[in-house]
C-alpha positions as a printed NumPy array, in Angstrom:
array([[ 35.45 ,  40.926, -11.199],
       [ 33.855,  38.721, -14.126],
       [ 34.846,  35.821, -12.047],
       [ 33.316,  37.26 ,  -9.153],
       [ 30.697,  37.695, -10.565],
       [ 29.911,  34.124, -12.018],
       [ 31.082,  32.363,  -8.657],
       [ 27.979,  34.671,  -6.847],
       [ 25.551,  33.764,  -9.581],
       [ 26.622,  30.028,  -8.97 ],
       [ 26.291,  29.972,  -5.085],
       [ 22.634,  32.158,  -6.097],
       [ 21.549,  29.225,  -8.099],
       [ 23.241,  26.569,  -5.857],
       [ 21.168,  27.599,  -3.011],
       [ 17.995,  27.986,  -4.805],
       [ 17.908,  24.339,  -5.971],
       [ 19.178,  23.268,  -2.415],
       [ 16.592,  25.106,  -1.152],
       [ 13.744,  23.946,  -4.1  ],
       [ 11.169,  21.891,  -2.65 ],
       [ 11.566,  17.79 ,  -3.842],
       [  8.716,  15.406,  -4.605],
       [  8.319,  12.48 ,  -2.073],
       [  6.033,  10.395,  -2.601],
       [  5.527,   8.755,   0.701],
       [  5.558,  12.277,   2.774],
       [  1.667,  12.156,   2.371],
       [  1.683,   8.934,   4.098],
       [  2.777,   9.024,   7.935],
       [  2.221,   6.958,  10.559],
       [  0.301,   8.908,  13.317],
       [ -1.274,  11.32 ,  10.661],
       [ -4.194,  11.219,   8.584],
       [ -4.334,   8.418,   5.564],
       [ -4.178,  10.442,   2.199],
       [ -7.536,  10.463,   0.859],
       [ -8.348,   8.897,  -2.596],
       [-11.283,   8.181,  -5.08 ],
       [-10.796,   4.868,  -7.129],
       [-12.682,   3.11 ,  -9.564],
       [-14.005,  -0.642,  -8.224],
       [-14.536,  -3.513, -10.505],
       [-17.901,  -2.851, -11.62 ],
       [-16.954,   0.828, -12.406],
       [-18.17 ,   2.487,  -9.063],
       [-16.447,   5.269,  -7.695],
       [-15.176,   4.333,  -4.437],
       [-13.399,   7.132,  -1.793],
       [-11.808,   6.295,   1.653],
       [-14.113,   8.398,   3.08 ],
       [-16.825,   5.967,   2.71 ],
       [-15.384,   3.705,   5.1  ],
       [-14.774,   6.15 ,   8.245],
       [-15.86 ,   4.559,  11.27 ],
       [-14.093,   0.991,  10.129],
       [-10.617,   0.152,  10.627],
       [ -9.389,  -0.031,   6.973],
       [ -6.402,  -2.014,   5.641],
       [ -4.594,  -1.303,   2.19 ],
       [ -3.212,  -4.256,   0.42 ],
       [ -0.981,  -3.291,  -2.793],
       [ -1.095,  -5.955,  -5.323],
       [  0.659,  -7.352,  -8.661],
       [ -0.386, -11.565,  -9.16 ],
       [  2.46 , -11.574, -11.221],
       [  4.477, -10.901,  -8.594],
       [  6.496, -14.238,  -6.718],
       [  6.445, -12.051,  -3.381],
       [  2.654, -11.477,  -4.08 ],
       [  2.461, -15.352,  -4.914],
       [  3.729, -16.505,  -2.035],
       [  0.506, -14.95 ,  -0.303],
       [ -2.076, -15.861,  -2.373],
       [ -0.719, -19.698,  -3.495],
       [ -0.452, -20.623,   0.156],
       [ -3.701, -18.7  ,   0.627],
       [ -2.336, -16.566,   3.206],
       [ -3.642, -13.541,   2.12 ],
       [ -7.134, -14.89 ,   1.446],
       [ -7.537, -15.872,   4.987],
       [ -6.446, -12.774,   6.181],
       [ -8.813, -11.032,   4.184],
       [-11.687, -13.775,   5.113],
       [-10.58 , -13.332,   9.36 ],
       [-10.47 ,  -9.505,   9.458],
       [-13.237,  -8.548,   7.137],
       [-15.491, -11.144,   9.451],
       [-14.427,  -8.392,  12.178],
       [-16.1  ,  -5.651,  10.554],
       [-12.226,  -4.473,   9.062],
       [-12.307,  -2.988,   5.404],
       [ -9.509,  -4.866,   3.236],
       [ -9.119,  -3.232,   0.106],
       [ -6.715,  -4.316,  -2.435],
       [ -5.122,  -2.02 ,  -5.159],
       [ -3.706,  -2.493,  -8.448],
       [ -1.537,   0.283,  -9.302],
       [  0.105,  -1.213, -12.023],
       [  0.012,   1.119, -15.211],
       [ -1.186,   0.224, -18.307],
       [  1.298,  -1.901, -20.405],
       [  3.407,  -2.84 , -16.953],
       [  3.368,  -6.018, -15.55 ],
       [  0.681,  -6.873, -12.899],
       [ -1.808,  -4.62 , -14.98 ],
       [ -5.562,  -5.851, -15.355],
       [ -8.684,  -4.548, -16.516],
       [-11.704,  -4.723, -14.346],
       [-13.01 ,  -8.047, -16.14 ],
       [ -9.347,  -9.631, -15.758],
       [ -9.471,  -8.433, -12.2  ],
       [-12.263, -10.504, -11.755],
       [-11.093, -13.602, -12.743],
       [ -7.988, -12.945, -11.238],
       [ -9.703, -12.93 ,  -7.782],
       [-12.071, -15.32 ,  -8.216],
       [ -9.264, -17.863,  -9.422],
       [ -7.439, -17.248,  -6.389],
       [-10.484, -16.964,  -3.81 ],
       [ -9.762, -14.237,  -3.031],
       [-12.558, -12.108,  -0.778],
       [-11.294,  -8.64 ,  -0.106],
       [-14.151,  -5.721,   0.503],
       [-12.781,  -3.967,  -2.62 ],
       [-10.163,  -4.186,  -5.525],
       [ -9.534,  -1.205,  -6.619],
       [ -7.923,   0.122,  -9.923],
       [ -4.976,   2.56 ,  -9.962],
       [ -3.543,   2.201, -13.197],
       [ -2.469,   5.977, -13.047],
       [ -0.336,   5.404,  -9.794],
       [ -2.56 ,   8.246,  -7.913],
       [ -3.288,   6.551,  -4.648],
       [ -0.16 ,   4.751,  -4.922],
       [  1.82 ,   7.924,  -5.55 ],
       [  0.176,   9.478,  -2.569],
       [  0.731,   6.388,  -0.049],
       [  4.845,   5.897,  -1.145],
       [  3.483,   2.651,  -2.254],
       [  7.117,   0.741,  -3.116],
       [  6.213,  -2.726,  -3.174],
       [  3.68 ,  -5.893,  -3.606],
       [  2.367,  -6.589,  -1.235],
       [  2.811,  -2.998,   0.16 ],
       [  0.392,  -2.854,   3.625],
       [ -1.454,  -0.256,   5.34 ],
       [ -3.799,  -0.056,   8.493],
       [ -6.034,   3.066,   9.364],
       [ -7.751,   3.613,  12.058],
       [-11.739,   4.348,  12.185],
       [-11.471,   8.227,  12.655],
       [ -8.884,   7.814,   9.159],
       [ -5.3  ,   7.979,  10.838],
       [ -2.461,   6.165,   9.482],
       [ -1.152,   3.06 ,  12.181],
       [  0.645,   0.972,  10.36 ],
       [  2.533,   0.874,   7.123],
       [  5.197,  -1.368,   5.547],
       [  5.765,  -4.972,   5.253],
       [  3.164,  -7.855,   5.776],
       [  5.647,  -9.913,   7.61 ],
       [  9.174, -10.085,   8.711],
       [ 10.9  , -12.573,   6.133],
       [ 11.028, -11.244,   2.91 ],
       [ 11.499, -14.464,   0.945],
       [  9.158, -16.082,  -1.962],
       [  8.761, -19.208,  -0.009],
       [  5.306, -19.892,   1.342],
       [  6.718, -22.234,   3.608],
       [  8.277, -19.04 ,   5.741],
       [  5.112, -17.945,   6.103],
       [  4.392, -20.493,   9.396],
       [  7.39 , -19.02 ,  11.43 ],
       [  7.192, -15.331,  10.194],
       [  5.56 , -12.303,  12.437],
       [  2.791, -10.988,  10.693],
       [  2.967,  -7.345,  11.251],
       [ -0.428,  -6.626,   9.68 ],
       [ -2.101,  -9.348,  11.981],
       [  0.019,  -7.937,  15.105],
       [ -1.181,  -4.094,  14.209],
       [ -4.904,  -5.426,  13.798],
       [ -5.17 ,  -7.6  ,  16.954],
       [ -3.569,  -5.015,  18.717],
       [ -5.575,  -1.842,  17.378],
       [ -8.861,  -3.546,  17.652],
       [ -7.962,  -4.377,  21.224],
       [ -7.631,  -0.662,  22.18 ],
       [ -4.05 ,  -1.799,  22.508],
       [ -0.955,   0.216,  20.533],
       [  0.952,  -0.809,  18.461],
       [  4.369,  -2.614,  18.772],
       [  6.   ,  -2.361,  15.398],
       [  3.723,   1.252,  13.412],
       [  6.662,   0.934,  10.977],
       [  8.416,  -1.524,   8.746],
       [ 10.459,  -1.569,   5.509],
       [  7.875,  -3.411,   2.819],
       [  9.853,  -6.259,   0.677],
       [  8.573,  -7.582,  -3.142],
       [  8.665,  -6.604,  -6.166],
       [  8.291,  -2.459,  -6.974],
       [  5.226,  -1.206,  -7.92 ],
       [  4.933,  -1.082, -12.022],
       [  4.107,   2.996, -11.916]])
């Protein structure tokens, strides 16, 4: 009876945890439903929400310069002339270090700064995240890690920027660019081919 007993209370307990609600930090972020919300300090210490930019088509652009996938991007200037085309179509490219404090890829405001301006880079924001919030709440994995959201703040795209997941900037040239391909189509009134991808780089220092 005593072993009865013990076996019940096991399958009791085995069933609760099965049953116990798990944290997932992408589930926020789907495709087809609305972009998780967020409130994020910009470089000159302005609070800065993703409701501000309703209306726009807004893409998310998760970043670590110490990263060689993120390197790739910016040394062949990739990424700065995908900021430079879309923003000069009225898109919102925001960039976001989620890096934490003491990781690598961190920076304070002033050493985001330089960082960008060393790079020419010309996003619309940079963004700080060094507690992982808006990170946590996308299922940001990677750098870069890319996002697209529509103007009335639904989710179209999320996952890689491109389909080679290499360090070499001279892939870049004979890769698809899934970000450009979601843009060009979305702003066309067209859908979108490829909503999802699996991002490649280096994980996101949380």
């Amino acid at each position: 009876m005593k072993g009865f007993k013990m076996f019940a209370a096991l399958m009791v307990f085995s069933i609760a945890f099965l049953a116990a609600p798990t944290h997932n930090a992408s589930a926020a972020a789907v495709v087809g439903k609305a972009a998780p919300a967020f409130t994020l300090t910009d470089l000159d210490g302005k609070t800065v929400k993703l409701a501000d930019f309703k209306g726009k088509f807004v893409v998310l652009e998760w970043v670590n310069f110490e990263c060689p996938f993120v390197r790739k991007h910016y040394g062949s200037e990739n990424m700065q002339q995908l900021q430079k085309t879309y923003t000069g179509k009225d898109v919102v490219w925001i960039s976001i270090c989620s890096s934490a404090p003491g990781k690598q890829g961190h920076l304070t405001a002033d050493e985001a700064k330089e960082a960008t301006k060393e790079r020419g880079a010309s996003p619309s924001e940079f963004l700080l995240d060094s507690k992982g919030v808006a990170g946590r709440a996308y299922g940001a994995k990677t750098t870069p890690h890319m996002f697209v959201i529509d103007p009335k703040g639904k989710l179209i795209y999320a996952g890689a920027i491109d389909d080679t997941p290499s360090t070499k900037p001279a892939d870049i040239p004979n890769s698809k660019n899934y970000v450009v391909a979601a843009l060009d189509a979305a702003l066309a009134g067209k859908p979108i081919e490829t909503a999802n991808t699996k991002p490649y780089g280096c994980s996101v220092k949380y």
